[in-house]
N, C-alpha and C positions, 0 to 999 in steps of 0.2 A: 354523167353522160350528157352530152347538148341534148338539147330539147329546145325545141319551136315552144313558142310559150302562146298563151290563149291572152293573156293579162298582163303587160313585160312589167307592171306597178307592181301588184303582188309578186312576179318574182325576183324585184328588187328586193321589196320585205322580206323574201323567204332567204332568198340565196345569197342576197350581196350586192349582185350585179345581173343587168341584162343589155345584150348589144344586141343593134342592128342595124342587118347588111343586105343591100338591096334586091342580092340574090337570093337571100335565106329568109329574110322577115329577122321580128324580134326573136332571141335563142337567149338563154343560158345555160350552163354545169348545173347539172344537178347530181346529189349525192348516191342518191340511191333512185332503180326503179318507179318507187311507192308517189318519191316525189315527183319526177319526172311525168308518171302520168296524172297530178292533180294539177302539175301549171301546165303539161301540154302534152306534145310528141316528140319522145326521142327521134333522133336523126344521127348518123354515122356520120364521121367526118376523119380524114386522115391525114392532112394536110400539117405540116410546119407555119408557127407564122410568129409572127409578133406586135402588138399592139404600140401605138405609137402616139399618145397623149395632146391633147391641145390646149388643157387647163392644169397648172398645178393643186396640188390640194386644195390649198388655200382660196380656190374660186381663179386667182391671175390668172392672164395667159401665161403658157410657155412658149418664149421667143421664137419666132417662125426659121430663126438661122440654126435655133437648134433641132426644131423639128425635121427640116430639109437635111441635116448635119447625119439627123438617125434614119433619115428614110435612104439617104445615100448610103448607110453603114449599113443596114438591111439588106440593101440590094446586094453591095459585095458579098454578103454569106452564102446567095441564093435566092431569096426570096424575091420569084420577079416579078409577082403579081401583087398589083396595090387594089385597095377596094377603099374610100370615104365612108366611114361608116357613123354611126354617133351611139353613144354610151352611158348609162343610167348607174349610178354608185352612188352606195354612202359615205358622206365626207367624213372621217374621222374625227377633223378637228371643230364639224360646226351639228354631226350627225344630221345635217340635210342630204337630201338625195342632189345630184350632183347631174347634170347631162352636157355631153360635148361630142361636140366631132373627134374621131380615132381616125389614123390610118391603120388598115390592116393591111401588113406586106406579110405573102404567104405566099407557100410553092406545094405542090403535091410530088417532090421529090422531098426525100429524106435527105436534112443537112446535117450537119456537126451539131448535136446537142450540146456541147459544151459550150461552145461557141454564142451558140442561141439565148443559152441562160445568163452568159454575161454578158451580152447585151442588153437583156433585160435589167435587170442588177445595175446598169450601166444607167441607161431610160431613169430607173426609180428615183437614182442621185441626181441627175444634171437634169430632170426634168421635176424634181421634189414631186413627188409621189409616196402613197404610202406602202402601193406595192404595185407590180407592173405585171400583167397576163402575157403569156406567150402558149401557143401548142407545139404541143410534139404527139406527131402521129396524130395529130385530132382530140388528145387528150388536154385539159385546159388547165395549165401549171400557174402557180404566182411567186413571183418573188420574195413575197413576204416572210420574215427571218435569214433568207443566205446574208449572208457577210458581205461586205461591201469589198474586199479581198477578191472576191469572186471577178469583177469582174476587170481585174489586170489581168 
């Protein structure tokens, strides 16, 4: 469940990850209830979106023609609303926490979920990531495992 967090440090360390968006404050997914009310308050959220990277793993930028390239491909699914947001994760390959600017392009109409998650899938490769967030319905999915198949 998202949850507004109190601490967005500790819910790096608990959860993964924590964004934030200038409308919401800091949030993350959390797994269950229990947690949710030790880092914060849940919050409802219904929206479609997809997260849109400005670092690759590796610390590098991701080239800005490809970032414009994915916020352009967004738009045509639907997604017409953008939000600059910035992002707190652990690097896989150096286990530092990791923070950057995201775009979040999201719509509160329901789009083509298939559609959504290969673009994600998409983002992960051309943007070397180790997995890429998207919502559906408000609920916060990751790329990590689908096949790279997914997203032709």
């Amino acid at each position: 469940m998202k949850t507004r967090v109190f601490d967005p440090f500790a819910a790096v360390r608990e959860t993964g990850g924590c964004t934030f968006e200038p409308d919401v404050g800091w949030w993350t997914q959390c797994e269950s209830a229990p947690q949710a009310d030790k880092l914060g308050r849940p919050f409802v959220g219904k929206r479609d979106a997809i997260y849109i990277p400005t670092l690759q793993k590796n610390g590098h930028p991701v080239a800005s023609e490809i970032v414009e390239s994915l916020k352009k491909e967004a738009r045509e699914l639907g997604l017409d609303k953008t939000t600059r947001a910035s992002g707190m994760w652990i690097l896989s390959e150096t286990n530092q926490v990791q923070a950057e600017t995201i775009w979040v392009l999201f719509t509160e109409q329901s789009i083509n979920k298939t559609r959504l998650k290969n673009l994600a899938v998409k983002i992960e490769h051309i943007a070397n990531q180790d997995c890429v967030a998207r919502e559906e319905n408000g609920q916060l999915e990751f790329t990590a495992g689908l096949p790279a198949q997914e997203a032709i």
